[in-house]
C-alpha positions in Angstrom: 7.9 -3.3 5.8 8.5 -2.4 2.2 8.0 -4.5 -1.2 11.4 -5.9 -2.3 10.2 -7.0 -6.2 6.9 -7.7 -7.6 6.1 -9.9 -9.8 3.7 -12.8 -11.3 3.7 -16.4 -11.8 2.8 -17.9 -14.9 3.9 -21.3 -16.2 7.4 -20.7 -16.6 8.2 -19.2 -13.4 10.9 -20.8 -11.5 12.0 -20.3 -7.7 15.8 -20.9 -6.7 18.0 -20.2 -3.2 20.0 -17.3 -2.7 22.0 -16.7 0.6 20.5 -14.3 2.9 22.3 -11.9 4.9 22.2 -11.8 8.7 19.0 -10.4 10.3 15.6 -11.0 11.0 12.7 -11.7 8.3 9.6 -11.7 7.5 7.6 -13.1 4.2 4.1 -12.9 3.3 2.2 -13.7 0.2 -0.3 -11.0 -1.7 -2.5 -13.5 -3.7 -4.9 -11.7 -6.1 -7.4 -13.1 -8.6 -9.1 -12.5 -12.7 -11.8 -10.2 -11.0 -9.6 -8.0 -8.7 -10.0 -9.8 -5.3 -6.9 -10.2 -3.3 -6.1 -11.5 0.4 -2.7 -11.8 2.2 -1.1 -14.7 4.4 -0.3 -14.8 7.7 3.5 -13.3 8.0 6.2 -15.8 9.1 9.2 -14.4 11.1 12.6 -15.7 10.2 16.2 -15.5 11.7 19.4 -15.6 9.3 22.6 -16.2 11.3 25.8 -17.5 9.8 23.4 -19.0 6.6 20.9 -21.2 8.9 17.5 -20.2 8.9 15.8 -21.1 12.3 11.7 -20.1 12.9 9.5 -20.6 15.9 6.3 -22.4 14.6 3.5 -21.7 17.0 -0.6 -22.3 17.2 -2.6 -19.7 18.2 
């Protein structure tokens, strides 16, 4: 795992698509708050192949 950019959202941030190689990914969140506190999502594992993006959803 490594950070790939950090960065923070304000009012004028703005998200957009970019094509992913293929491979196997993961994303999670870092949220952090005014007084320092900070928790993480859950990860969510990803599979890139040919430009579709295909997950397995599943409840624990």
């Amino acid at each position: 795992m490594y950070t790939a950019e950090e960065f923070t959202v304000t009012a004028d941030t703005s998200f957009g698509e970019t094509a992913l190689p293929d491979g196997q990914f993961a994303m999670v969140f870092e949220m952090r708050d005014s007084a320092g506190n900070y928790a993480w999502s859950d990860a969510v594992i990803f599979d890139c192949l040919n430009g579709e993006i295909t997950t397995t959803v599943s409840a624990d």
